[in-house]
C-alpha positions in Angstrom: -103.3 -103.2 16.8 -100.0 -103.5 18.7 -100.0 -107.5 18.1 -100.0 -106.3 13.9 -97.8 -103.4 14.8 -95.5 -106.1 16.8 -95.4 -109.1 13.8 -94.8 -106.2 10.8 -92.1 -105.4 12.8 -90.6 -108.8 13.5 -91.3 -109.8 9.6 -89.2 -106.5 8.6 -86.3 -107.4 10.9 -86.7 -111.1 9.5 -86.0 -109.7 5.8 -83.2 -107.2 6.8 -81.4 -109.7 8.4 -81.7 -111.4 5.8 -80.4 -109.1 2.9 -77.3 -108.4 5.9 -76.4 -111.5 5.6 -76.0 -111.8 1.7 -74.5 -108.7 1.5 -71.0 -110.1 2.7 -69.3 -112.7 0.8 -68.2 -115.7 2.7 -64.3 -115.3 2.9 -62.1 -118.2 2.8 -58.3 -118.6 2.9 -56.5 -121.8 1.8 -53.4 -122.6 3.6 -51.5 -125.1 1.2 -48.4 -127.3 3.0 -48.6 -130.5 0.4 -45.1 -132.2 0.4 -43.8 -132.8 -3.2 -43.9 -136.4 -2.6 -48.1 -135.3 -2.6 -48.8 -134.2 -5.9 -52.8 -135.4 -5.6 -53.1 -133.6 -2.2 -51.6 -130.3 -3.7 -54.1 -130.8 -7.3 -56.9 -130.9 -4.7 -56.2 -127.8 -2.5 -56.4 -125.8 -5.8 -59.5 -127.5 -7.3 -60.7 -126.9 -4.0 -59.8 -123.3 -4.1 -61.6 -122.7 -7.7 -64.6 -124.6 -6.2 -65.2 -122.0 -4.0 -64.1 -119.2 -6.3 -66.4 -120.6 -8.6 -69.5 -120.5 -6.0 -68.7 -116.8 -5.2 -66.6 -117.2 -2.2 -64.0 -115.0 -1.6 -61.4 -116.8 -1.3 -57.1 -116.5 -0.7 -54.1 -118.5 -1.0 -50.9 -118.9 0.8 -48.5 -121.5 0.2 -46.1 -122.6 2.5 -43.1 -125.5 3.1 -42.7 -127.6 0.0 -46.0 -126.8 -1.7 -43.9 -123.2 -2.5 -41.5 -125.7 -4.9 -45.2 -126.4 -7.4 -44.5 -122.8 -8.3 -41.3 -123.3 -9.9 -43.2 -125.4 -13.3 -42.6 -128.3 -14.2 -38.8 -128.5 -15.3 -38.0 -126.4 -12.3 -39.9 -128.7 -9.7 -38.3 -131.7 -11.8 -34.8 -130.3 -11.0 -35.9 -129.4 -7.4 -36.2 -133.2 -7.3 -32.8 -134.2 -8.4 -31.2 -136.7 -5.7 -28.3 -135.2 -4.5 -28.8 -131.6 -3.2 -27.9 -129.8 0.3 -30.6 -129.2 2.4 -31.4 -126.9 5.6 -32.5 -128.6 8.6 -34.7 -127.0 10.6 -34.6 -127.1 14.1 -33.2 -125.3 17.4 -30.0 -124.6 14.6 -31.0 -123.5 11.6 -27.4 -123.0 10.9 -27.0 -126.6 10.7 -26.9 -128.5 7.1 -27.0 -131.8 6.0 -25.7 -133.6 2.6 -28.6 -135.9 1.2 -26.9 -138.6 -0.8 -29.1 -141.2 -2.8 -27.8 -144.5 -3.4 -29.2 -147.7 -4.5 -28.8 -150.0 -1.6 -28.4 -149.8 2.7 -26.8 -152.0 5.0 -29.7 -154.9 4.2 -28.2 -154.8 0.4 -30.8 -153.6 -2.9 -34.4 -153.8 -2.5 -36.7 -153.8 -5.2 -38.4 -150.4 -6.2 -36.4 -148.6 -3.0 -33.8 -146.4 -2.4 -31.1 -145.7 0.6 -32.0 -142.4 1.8 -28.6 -141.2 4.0 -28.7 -138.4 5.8 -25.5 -136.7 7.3 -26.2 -135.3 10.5 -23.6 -134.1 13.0 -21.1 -136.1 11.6 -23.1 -139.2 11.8 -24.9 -141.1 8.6 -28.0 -142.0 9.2 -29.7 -144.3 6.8 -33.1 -144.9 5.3 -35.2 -147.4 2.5 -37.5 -145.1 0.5 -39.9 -145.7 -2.3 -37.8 -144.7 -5.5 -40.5 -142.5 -6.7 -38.2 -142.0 -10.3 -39.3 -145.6 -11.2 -43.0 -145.8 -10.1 -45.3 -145.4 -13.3 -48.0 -142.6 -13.0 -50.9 -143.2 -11.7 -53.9 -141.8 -14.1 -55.9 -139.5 -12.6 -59.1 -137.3 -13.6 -60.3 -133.7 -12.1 -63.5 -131.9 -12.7 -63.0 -128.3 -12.8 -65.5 -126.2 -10.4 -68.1 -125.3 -12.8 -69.8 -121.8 -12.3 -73.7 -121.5 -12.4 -75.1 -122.3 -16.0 -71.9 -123.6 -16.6 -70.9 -127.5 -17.3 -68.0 -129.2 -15.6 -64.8 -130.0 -17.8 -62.9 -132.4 -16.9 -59.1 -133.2 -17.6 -57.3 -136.7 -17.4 -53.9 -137.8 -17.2 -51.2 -138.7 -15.5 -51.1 -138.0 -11.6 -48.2 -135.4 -12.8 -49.8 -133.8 -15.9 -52.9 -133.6 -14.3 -51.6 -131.3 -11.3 -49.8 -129.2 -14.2 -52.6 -128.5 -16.1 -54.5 -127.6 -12.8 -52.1 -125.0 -11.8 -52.3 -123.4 -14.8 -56.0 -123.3 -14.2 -55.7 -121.7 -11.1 -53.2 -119.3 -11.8 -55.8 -118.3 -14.7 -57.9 -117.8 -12.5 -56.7 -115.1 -10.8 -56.8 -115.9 -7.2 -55.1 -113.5 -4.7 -52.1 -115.9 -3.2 -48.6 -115.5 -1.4 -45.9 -117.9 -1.4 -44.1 -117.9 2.0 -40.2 -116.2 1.4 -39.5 -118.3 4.6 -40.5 -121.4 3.0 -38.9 -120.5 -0.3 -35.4 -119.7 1.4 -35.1 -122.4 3.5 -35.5 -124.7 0.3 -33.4 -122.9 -1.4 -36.0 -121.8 -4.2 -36.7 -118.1 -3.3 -34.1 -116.7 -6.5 -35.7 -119.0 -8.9 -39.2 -117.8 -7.6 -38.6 -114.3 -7.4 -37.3 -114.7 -11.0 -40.5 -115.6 -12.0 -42.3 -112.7 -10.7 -44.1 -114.4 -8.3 -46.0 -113.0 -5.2 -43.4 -114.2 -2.7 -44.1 -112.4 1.5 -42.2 -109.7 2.3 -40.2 -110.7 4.8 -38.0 -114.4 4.3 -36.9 -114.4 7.8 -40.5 -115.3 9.0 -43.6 -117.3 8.1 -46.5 -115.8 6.8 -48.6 -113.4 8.8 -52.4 -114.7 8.9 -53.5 -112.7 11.7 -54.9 -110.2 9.1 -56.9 -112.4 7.2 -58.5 -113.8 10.8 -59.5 -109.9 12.0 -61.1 -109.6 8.5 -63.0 -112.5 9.2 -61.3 -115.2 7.0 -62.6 -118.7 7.7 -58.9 -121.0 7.2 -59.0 -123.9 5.1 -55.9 -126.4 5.5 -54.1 -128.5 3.0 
């Protein structure tokens, strides 16, 4: 009698542990630093994001360093990109700036499909050859959006470019809780044009975003 007594008990715990654990949704929080020279990594963090939305994850955003720039659209990240802009370097001085002048050749002469990067810093030039990005064509790309259950994928083509537009909209669609770090946005020199926009920018620019609550409400972080 005890042995039954004993296995209906351990079968009841078995099931309630069970129904605990579906109870809570699985809570995730994207943290999204893609560079705007990585269009394809930044497309992927949302689709990633939706993915997860899609399978009834919980899930958060926070955007931070350049990926805070997407934000601005298209025209706005295209100007963002201009060549010649002042910059903040970050460092031990913040205080510090630097002109970043774009020309077409170095000390070496004109390369092919590069550009002199120069970069004044304390007085002192210092150059380097990068990919001139304005020239390269597109590369095409194709996404499948995250498909919910009894739902069939739809996928979008284009260029890389086009491709990560058309995904942001998507995301922002979807309504997914996110932040955009004020630090980041300031220290780009983006935070009016985003705040013009409405967007949900941190509270305080003069430091990064705080995480620590979403890791005491049991957040598991997902980096990009």
């Amino acid at each position: 009698m005890l042995k039954k007594i004993f296995i209906a008990f351990a079968v009841l715990a078995l099931f309630s542990s069970h129904a605990f654990s579906q109870e809570g949704r699985k809570k995730v929080l994207l943290i999204v630093q893609s560079r705007t020279d990585d269009r394809f990594g930044f497309s992927m963090a949302l689709w990633r994001g939706m993915e997860l939305q899609k399978a009834g994850l919980d899930v958060r955003a926070v955007f931070q360093g350049e990926a805070v720039v997407y934000f601005l659209g298209k025209d706005g990240f295209g100007a963002y990109l201009k060549p010649e802009r002042t910059m903040a370097i970050l460092g031990a001085s913040r205080a510090a700036e630097a002109a970043v002048l774009i020309s077409t050749e170095c000390l070496g002469g004109v390369v092919e499909g590069m550009i002199c990067q120069k970069t004044l810093v304390d007085g002192v030039y210092v150059s380097s050859m990068v990919p001139n990005l304005a020239i390269l064509p597109e590369r095409p790309h194709m996404f499948s959006l995250p498909a919910g259950k009894g739902e069939k994928p739809v996928r979008i083509s284009g260029a890389a470019g086009e491709a990560g537009w058309r995904l942001l909209a998507d995301f922002t669609a979807a309504k997914i809780p996110f932040t955009l770090c004020a630090l980041s946005a300031t220290q780009l020199g983006v935070y009016s044009g985003l705040k013009a926009k409405g967007l949900p920018l941190s509270e305080d620019p003069s430091v990064p975003v705080d995480i620590a609550s979403f890791l005491n409400d049991g957040y598991q972080i997902i980096k990009y």
